[in-house]
C-alpha positions as CSV (number, residue, x, y, z in Angstrom):
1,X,-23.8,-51.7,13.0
2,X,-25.1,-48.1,13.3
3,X,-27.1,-47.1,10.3
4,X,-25.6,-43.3,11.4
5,X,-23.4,-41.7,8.8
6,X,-20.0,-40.6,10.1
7,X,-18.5,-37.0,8.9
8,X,-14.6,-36.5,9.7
9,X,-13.5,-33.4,8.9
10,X,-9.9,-33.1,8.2
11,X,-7.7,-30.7,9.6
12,X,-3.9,-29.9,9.8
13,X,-4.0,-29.4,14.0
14,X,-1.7,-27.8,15.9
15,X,-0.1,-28.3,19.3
16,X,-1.9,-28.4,22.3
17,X,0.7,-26.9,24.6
18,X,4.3,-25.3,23.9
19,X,5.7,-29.2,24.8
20,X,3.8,-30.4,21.8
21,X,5.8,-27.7,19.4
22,X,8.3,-30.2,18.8
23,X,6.9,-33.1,18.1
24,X,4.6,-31.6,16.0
25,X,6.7,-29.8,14.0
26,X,8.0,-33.3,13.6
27,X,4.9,-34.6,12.9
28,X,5.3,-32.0,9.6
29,X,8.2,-32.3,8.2
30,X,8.8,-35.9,8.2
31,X,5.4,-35.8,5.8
32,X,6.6,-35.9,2.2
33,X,3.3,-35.4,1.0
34,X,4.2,-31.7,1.9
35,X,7.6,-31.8,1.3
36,X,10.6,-33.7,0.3
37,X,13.7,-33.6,1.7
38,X,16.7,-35.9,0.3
39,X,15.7,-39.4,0.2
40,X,12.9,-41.1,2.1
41,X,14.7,-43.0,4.5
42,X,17.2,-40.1,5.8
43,X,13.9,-37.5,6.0
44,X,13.4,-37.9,9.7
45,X,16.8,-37.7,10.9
46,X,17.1,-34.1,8.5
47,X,13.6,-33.5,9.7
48,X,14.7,-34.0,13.5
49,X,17.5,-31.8,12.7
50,X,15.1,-29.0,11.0
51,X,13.1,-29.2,13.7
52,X,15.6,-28.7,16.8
53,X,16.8,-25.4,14.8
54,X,13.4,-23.7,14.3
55,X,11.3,-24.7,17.3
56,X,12.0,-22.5,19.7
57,X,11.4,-19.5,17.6
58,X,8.4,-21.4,16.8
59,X,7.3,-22.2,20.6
60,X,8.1,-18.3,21.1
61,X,5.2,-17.8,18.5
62,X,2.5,-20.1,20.0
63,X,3.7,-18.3,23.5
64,X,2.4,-15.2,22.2
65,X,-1.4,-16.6,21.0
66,X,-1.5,-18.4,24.6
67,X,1.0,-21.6,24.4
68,X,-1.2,-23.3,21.9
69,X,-3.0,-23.1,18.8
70,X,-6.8,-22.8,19.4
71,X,-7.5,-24.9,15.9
72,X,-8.8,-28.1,17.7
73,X,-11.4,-26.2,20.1
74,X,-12.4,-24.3,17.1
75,X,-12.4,-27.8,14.6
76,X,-14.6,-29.5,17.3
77,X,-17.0,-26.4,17.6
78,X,-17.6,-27.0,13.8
79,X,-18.0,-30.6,14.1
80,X,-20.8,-29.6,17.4
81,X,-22.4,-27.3,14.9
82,X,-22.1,-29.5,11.8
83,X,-23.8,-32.4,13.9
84,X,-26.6,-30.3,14.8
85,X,-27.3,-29.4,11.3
86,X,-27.4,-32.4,10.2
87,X,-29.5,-34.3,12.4
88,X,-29.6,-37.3,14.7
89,X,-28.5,-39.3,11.5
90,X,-24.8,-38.2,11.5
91,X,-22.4,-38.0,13.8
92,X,-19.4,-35.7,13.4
93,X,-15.4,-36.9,14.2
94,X,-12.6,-34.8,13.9
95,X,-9.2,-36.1,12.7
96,X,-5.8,-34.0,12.5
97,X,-2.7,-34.4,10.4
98,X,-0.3,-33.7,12.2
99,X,-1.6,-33.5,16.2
100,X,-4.2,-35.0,18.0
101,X,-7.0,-36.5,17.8
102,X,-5.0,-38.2,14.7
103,X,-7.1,-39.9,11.9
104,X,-6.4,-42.9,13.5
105,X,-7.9,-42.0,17.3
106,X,-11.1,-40.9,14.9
107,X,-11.4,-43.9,13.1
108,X,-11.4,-45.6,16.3
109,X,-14.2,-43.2,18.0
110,X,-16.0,-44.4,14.8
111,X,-15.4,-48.1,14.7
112,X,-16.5,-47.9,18.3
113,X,-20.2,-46.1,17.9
114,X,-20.5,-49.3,15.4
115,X,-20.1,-46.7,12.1
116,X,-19.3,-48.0,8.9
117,X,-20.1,-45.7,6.6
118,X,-17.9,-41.8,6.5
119,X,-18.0,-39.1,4.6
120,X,-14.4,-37.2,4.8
121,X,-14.8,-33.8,4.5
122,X,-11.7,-31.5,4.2
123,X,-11.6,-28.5,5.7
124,X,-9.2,-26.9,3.6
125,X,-11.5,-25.1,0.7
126,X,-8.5,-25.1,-2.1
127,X,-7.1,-28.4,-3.1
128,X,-4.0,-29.2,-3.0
129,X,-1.5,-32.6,-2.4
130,X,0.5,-30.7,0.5
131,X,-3.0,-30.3,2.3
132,X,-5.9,-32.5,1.4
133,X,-4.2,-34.9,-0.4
134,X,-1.8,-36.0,2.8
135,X,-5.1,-36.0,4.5
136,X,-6.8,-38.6,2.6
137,X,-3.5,-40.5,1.8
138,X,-2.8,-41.0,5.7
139,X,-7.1,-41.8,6.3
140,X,-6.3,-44.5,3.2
141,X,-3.2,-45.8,5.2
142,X,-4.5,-46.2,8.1
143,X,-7.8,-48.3,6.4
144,X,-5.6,-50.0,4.5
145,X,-4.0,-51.1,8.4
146,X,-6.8,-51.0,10.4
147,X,-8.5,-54.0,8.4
148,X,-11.8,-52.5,9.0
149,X,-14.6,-52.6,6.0
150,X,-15.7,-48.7,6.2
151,X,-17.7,-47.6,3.1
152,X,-15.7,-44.3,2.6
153,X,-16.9,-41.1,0.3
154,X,-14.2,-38.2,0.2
155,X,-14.7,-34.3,-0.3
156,X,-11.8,-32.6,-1.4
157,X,-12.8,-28.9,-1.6
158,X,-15.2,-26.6,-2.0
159,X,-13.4,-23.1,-3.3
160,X,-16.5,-22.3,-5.4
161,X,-18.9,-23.1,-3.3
162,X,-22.3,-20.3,-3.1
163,X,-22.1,-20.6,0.7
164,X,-18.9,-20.7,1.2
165,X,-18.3,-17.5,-1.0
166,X,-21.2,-16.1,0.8
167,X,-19.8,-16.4,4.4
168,X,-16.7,-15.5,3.0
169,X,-18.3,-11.8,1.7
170,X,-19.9,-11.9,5.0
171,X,-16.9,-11.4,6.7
172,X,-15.5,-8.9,4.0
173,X,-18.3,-6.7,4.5
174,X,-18.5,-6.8,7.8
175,X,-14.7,-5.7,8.3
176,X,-15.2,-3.1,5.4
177,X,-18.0,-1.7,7.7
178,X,-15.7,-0.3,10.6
179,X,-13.8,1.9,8.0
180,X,-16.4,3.9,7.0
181,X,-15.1,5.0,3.2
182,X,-14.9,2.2,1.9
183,X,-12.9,3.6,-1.3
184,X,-10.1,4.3,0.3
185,X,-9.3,0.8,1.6
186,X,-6.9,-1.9,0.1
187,X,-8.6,-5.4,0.6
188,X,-5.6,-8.1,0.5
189,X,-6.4,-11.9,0.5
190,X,-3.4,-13.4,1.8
191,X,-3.9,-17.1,1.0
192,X,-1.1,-20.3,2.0
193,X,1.5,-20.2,0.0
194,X,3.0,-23.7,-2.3
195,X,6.2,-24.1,-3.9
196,X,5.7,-23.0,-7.4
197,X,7.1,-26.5,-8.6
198,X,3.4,-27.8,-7.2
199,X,1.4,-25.8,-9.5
200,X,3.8,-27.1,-12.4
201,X,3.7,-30.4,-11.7
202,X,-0.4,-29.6,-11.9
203,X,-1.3,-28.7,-8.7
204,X,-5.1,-26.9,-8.6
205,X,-4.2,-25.5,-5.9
206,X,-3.6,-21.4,-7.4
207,X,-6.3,-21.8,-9.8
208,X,-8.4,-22.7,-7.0
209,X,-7.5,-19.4,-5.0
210,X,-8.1,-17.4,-8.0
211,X,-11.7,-18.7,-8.4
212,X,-12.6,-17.9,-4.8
213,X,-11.6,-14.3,-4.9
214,X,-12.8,-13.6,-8.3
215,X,-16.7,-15.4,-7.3
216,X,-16.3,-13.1,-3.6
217,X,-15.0,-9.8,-6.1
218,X,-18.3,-10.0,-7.7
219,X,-19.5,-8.8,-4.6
220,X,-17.8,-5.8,-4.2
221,X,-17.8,-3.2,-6.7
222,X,-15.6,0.1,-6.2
223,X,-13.1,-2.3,-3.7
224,X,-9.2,-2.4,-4.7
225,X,-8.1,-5.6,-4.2
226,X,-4.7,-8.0,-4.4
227,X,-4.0,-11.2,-3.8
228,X,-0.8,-12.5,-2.4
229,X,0.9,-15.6,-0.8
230,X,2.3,-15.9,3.2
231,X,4.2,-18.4,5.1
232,X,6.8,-19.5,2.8
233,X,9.5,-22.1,4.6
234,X,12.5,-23.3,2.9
235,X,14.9,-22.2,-0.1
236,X,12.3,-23.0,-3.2
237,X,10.7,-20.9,-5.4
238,X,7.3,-19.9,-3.5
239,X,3.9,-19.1,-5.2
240,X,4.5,-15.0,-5.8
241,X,3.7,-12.5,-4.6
242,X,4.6,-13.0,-0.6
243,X,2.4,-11.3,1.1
244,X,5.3,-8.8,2.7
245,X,5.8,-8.0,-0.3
246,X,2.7,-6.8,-1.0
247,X,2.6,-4.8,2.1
248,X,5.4,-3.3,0.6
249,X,4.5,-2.1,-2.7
250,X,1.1,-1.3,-1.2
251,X,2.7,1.0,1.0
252,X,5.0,2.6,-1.1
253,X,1.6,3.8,-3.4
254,X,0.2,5.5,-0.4
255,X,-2.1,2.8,1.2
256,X,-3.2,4.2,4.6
257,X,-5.7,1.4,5.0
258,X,-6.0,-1.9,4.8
259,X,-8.4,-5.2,5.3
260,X,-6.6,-8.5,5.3
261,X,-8.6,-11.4,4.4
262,X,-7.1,-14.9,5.4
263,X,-7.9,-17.3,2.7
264,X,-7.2,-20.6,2.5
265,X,-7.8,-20.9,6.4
266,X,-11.2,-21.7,7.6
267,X,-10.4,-21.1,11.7
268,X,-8.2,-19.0,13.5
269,X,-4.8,-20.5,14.3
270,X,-0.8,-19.3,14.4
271,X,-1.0,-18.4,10.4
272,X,-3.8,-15.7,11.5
273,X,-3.6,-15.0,15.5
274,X,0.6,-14.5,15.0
275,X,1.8,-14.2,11.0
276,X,-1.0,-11.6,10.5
277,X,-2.0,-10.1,13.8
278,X,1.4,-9.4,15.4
279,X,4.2,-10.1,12.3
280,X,1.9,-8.5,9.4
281,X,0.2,-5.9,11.7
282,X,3.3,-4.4,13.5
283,X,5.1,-4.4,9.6
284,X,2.8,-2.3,8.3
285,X,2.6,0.0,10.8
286,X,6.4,0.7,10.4
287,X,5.9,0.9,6.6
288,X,3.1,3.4,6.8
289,X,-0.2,1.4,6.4
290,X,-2.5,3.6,9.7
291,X,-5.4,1.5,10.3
292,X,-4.5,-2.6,9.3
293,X,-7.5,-5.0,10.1
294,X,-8.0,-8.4,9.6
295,X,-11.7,-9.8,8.6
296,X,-12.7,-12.7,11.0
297,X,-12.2,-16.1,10.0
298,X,-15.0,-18.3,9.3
299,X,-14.6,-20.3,12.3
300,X,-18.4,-21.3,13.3
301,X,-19.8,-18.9,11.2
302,X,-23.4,-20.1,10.5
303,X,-23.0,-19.8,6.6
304,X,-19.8,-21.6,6.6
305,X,-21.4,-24.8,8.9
306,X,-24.6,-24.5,6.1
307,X,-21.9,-24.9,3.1
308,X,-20.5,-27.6,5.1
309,X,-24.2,-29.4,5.8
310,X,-24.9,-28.4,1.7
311,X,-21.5,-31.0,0.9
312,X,-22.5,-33.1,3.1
313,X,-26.2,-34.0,1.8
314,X,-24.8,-33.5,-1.8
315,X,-22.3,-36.4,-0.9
316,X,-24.7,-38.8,0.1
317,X,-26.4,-38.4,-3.0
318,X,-23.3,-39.0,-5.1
């Protein structure tokens, strides 16, 4: 066995080409970690059915960003930068929800290096069940399966985190940079939105956003800021406001400019290269809003991969 550490960082995926839209669509909505729909045995056949409506607006999307989503490259440049952080010690895996390489493929990558023990980290900062939790439950399924001994360790967020409100900051104040005044500009973190019956069931997940923009506020005195909620799917009652909403009132109180700051999302993909770029960026043009920008995601951002190595080392301590 190899006395290496293995770290697999959990992420939601995406597909790979505009043939994978369906299946990983699929791949989504048969999950009822993230959502339930009538009772467990019919939810793929209504999933199936779901799916055949909405995927080719969807695939029309992904068409737009280049025919795939770009969150695998940029998961396995994390893992590249993670592993040279860390050292010869470690060895970084990458395992998606919903796409490929699954958790299963990256347990097998690790069973076959002769690694038993793995730190899962999750790359979503905020916890919730609908994100890190269906990670971990399908890694526990699949070791429950697999009947291989792994000695497992688990980290489930890290919205507080000094880094990763530093690298956050760092993007914030870079994008606040090209406007010049900053005064004048309305900062919006537009975060994932939950179904509200999530955070009443107990769900962290909002109290969790809330933390990270008040420790990155502290940053930034003089800065008018909102927070607000995008990509709601479905006929529930969604975490409020949306975030079209807010582009809405803002606009209707004169706001000229704005900086959009993606939270929740750690690398670029579809929720950031299409729902803000093209959908939220061409919407408040037509409402008003002159000079819309987005802050960069974190993506490889050396701060980010130094919170990330900062988990990691306070994990193996634990």
């Amino acid at each position: 066995m190899s006395p290496k550490t293995a770290i697999l960082l959990l992420q939601m995926g995406g597909p790979d080409s505009l043939d994978a839209v369906e299946p990983f669509l699929l791949n989504l909505f048969t999950d009822r970690d993230i959502i339930k729909i009538g009772p467990a045995f019919l939810q793929p056949l209504i999933a199936r059915f779901i799916v055949k409506r909405r995927a080719p607006r969807v695939m029309e999307n992904y068409r737009q960003i280049g025919g795939k989503s770009p969150l695998r490259e940029y998961t396995e440049a994390q893992a590249k930068a993670l592993e040279e952080r860390l050292g010869p010690d470690y060895r970084c895996f990458v395992a998606m929800r919903y796409w490929h390489p699954s958790t299963l493929e990256a347990l097998a990558a690790i069973r076959k290096e002769g690694i038993t023990k793995v730190i899962a980290l999750s790359l979503y900062p905020h916890y919730s069940r609908a994100t890190t939790g269906s990670s971990v439950n399908e890694l526990k399924r699949v070791l429950q399966d697999a009947g291989v001994q792994f000695e497992v360790g688990y980290i489930d967020s890290f919205y507080n985190h000094p880094l990763y409100i530093q690298a956050l900051a760092e993007k914030i104040e870079s994008g606040l940079a090209g406007f010049g005044d900053r005064s004048q500009v309305e900062l919006l973190f537009s975060a994932h939105s939950l179904p509200q019956s999530f955070i009443d069931d107990g769900d962290p997940y909002l109290s969790h956003i809330e933390e990270t923009v008040r420790l990155v506020m502290e940053r930034f005195s003089g800065v008018s800021y909102h927070l607000a909620f995008q990509s709601r799917a479905g006929p529930v009652k969604w975490l409020e406001p949306s975030t079209d909403e807010m582009l809405k009132h803002l606009a209707s109180h004169g706001c000229k400019k704005m900086l959009m700051v993606p939270l929740s999302f750690v690398s670029d993909h579809i929720e950031t290269l299409h729902e803000i770029d093209i959908e939220y960026g061409s919407e408040a043009h037509h409402l008003g809003i002159e000079d819309f920008r987005r802050t960069e995601s974190l993506n490889s951002s050396p701060l980010f991969i130094d919170c990330l190595a900062d988990l990691v080392m306070k994990g193996i301590k634990l």
